[in-house]
C-alpha positions in Angstrom: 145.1 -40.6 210.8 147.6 -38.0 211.8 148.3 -37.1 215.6 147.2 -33.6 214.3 144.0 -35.3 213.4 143.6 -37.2 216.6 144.1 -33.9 218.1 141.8 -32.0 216.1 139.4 -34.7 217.2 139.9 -34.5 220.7 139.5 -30.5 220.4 136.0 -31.2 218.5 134.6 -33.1 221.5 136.0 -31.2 224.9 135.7 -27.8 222.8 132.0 -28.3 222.8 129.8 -26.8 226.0 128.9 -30.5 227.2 132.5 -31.5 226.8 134.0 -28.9 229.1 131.3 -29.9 231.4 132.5 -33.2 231.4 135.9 -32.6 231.4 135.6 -30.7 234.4 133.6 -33.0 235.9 136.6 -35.6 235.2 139.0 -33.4 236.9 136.9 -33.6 240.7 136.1 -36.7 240.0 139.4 -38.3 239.3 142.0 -35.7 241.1 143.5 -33.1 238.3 143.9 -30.8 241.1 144.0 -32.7 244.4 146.5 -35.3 246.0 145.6 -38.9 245.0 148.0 -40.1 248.2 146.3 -42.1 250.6 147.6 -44.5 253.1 147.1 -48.0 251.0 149.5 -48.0 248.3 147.2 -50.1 246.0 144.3 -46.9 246.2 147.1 -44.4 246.0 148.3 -46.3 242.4 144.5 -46.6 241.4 143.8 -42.8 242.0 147.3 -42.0 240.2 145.9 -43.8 237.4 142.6 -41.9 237.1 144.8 -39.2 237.4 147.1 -39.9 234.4 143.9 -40.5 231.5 143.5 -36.7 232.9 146.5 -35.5 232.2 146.6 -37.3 228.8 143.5 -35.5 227.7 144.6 -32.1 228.7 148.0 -32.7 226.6 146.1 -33.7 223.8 144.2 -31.0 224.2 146.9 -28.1 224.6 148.5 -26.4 221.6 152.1 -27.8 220.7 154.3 -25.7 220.1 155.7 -25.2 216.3 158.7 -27.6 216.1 161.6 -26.6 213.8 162.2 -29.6 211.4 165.9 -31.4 212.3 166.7 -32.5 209.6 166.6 -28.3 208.3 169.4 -27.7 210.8 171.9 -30.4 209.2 
């Protein structure tokens, strides 16, 4: 399996009407768009780490851009 077909993947699932439900769901429940600071340190890294799966799925769910092949420019 490619990352292009991991991606594709991911895109099947949160594309769908119950996936974007629960992808926004995700995102109040586990601070996409609030501050996951709090006083103890130990919450604050446990929140940050809800946080980061988050992020991970919006990247994988985002379109790359078209990268121009390196080894082209040599």
């Amino acid at each position: 399996m490619t990352i292009d077909d991991l991606r594709q993947a991911y895109r099947t699932l949160f594309d769908s009407a119950d996936g974007k439900i629960v992808l926004d769901d995700m995102g109040l429940r586990f601070h996409m768009k609030s501050s996951t600071y709090v006083p103890d340190s130990n919450e604050a890294a446990f929140r940050e780490g809800q946080r980061s799966v988050l992020l991970f799925l919006h990247n994988m769910l985002a379109d790359q851009p078209e990268r121009e092949d390196i080894a082209n420019d040599e």
